[in-house]
PASEBA-1860 file (N, C-alpha, C; in nm, 3 decimals):
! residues 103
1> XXXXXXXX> 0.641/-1.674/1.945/0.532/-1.628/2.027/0.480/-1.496/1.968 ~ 0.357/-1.465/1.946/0.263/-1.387/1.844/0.215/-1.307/1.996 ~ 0.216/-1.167/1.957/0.142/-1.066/2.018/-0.047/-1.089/2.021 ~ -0.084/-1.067/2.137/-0.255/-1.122/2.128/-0.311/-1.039/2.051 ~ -0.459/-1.095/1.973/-0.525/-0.956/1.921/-0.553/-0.886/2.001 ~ -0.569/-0.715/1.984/-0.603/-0.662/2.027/-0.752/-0.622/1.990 ~ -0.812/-0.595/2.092/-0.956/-0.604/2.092/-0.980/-0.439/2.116 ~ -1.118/-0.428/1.972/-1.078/-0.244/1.981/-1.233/-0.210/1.935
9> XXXXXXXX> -1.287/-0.082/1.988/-1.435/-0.106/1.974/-1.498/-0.131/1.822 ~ -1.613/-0.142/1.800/-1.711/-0.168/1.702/-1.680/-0.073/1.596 ~ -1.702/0.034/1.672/-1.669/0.180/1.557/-1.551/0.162/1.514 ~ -1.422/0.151/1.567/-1.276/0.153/1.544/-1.275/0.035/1.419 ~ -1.338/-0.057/1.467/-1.317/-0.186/1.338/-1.374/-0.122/1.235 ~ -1.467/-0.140/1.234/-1.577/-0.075/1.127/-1.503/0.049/1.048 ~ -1.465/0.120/1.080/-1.371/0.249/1.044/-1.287/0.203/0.937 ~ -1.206/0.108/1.017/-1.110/0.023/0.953/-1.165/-0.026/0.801
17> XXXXXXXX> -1.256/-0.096/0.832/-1.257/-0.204/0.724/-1.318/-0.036/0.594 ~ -1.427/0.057/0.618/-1.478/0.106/0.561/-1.281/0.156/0.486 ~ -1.221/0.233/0.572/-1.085/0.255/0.484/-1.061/0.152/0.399 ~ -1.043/0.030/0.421/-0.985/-0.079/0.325/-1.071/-0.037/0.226 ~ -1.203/-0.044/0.217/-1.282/-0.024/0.094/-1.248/0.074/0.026 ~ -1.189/0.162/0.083/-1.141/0.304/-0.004/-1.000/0.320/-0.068 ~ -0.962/0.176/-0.009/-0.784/0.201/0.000/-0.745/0.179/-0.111 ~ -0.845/0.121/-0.222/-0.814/0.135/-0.400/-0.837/0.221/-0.479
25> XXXXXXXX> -0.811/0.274/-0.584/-0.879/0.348/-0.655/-0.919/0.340/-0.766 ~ -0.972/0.186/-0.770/-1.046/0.141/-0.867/-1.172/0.126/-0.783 ~ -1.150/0.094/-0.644/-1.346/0.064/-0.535/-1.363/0.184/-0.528 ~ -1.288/0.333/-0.526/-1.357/0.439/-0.500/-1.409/0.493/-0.636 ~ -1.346/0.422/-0.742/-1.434/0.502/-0.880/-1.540/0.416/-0.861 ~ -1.541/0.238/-0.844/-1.698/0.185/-0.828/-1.810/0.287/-0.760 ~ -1.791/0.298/-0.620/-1.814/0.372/-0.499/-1.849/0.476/-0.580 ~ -1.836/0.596/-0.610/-1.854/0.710/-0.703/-1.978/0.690/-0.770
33> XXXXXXXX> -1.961/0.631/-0.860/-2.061/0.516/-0.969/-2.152/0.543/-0.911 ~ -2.166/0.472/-0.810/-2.272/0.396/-0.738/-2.357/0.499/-0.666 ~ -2.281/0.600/-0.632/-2.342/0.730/-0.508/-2.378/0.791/-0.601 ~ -2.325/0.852/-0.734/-2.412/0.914/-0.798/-2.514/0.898/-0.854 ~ -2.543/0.765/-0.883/-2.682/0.692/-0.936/-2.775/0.644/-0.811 ~ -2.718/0.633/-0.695/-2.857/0.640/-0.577/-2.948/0.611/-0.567 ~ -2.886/0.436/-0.742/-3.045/0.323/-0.733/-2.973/0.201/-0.752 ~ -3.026/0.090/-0.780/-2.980/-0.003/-0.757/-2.959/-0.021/-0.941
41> XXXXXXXX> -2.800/-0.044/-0.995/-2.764/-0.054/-1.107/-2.714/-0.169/-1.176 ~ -2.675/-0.209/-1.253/-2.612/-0.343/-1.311/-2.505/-0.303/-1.385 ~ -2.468/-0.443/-1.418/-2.309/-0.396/-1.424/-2.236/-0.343/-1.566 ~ -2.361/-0.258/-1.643/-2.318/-0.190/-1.777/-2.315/-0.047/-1.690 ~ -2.342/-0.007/-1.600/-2.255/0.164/-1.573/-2.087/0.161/-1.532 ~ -2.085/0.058/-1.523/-1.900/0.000/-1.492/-1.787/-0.016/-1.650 ~ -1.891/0.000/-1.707/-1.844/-0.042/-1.877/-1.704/0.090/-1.857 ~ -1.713/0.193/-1.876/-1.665/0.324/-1.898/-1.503/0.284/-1.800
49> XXXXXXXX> -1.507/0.215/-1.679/-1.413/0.185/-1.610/-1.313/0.095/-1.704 ~ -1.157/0.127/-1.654/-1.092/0.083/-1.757/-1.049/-0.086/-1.715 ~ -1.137/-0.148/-1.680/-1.125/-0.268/-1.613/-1.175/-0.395/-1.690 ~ -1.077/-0.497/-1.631/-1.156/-0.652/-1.743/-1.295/-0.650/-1.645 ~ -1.358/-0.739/-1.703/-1.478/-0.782/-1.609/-1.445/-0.898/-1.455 ~ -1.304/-0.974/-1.469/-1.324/-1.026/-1.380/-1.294/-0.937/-1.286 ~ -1.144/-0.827/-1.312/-1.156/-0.730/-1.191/-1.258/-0.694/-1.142 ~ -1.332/-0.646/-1.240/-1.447/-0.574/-1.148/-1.576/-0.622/-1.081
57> XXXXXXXX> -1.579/-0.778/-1.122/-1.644/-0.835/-1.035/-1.578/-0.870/-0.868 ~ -1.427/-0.880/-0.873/-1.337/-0.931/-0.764/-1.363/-0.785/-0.675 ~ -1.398/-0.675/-0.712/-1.369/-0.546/-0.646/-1.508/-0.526/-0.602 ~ -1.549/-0.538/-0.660/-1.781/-0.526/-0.618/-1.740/-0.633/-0.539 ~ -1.686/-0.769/-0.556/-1.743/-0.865/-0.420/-1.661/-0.801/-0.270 ~ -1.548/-0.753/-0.295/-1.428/-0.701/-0.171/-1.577/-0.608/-0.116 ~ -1.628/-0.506/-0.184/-1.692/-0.389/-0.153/-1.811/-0.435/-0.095 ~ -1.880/-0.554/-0.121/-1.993/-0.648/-0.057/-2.018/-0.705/0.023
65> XXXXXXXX> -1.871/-0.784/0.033/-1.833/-0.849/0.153/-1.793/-0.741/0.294 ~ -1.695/-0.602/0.203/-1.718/-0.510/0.343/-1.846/-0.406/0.393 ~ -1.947/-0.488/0.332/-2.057/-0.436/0.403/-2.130/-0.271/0.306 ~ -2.011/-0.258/0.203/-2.067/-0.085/0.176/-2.118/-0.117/0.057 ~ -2.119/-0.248/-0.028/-2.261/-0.206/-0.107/-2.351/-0.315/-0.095 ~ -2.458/-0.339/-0.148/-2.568/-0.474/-0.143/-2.582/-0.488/-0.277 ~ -2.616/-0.605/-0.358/-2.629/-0.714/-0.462/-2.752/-0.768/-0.429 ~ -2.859/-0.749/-0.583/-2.937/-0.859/-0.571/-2.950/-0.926/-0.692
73> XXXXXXXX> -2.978/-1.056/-0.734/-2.952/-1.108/-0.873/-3.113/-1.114/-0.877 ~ -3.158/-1.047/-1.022/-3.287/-0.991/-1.061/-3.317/-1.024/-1.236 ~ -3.380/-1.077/-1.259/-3.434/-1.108/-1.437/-3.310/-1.207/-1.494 ~ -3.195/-1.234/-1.409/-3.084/-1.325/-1.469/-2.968/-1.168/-1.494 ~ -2.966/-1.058/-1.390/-2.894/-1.024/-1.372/-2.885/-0.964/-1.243 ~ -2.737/-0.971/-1.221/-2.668/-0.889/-1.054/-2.729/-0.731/-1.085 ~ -2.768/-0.697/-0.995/-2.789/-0.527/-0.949/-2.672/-0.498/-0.845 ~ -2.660/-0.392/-0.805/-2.538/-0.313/-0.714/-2.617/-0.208/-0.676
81> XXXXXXXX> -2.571/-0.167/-0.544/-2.621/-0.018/-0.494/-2.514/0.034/-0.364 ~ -2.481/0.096/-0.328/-2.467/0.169/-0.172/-2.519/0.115/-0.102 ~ -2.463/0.067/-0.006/-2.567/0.030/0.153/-2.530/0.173/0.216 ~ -2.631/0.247/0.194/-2.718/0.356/0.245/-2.705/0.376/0.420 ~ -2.705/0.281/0.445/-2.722/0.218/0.641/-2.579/0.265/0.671 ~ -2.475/0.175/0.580/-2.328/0.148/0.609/-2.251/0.280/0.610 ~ -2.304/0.359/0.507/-2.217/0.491/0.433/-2.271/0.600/0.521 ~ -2.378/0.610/0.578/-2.447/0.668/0.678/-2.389/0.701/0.800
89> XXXXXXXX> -2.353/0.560/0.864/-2.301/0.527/0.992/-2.160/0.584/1.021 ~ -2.091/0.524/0.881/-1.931/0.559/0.870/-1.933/0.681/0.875 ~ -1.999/0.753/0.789/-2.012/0.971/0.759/-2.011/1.021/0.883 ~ -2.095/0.935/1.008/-2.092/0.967/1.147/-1.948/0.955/1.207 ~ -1.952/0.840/1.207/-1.822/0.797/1.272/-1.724/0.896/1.196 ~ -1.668/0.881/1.101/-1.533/0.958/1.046/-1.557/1.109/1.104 ~ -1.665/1.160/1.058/-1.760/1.367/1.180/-1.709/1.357/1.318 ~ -1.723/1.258/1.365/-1.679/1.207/1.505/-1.527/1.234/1.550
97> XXXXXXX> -1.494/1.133/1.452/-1.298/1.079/1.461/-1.246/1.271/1.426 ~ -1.294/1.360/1.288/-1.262/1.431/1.278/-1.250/1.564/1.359 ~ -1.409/1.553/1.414/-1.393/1.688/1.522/-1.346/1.670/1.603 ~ -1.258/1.543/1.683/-1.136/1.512/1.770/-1.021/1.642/1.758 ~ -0.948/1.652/1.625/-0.884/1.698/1.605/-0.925/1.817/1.616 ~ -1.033/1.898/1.564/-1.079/2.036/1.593/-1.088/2.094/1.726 ~ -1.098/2.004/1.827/-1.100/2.027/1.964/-0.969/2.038/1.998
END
């Protein structure tokens, strides 16, 4: 017999998953990449990363699927960027979770 899920707000999930995205440190050098260029890039600024290509396609899709970057396939190639919306929201939320503790 399995403990029920527990059901926990929007922000709390969301929090969550944004950590998983960070919880490597191969998605936070992507992540990096990506914030410092603050356009939509392809996948020769990843070259410099010490990664095969399938990793780093398996780590852009983890990072896609959790919502923090967007993909569009353009001329017969993938682009990458920040979801801008996502990284926004979270910067709130985590300001939030943090000035808890300051209080």
């Amino acid at each position: 017999m399995g403990f029920p899920k527990a059901l926990f707000e929007n922000n709390i999930e969301e929090l969550s998953s944004f950590s998983r995205g960070l919880s490597l440190p191969v998605r936070i050098s992507i992540l990096k990449i990506l914030i410092e260029k603050r356009t939509w890039v392809n996948n020769e600024v990843f070259s410099n990363l010490p990664l095969t290509i399938v990793t780093r396609d398996r780590h852009l899709q983890a990072l896609i699927n959790l919502g923090l970057v967007e993909n569009i396939h353009q001329s017969g190639t993938m682009h990458y960027r920040i979801n801008q919306t996502v990284f926004n929201r979270m910067i709130a939320e985590f300001n939030q979770l943090f000035e808890l503790y300051k209080n």
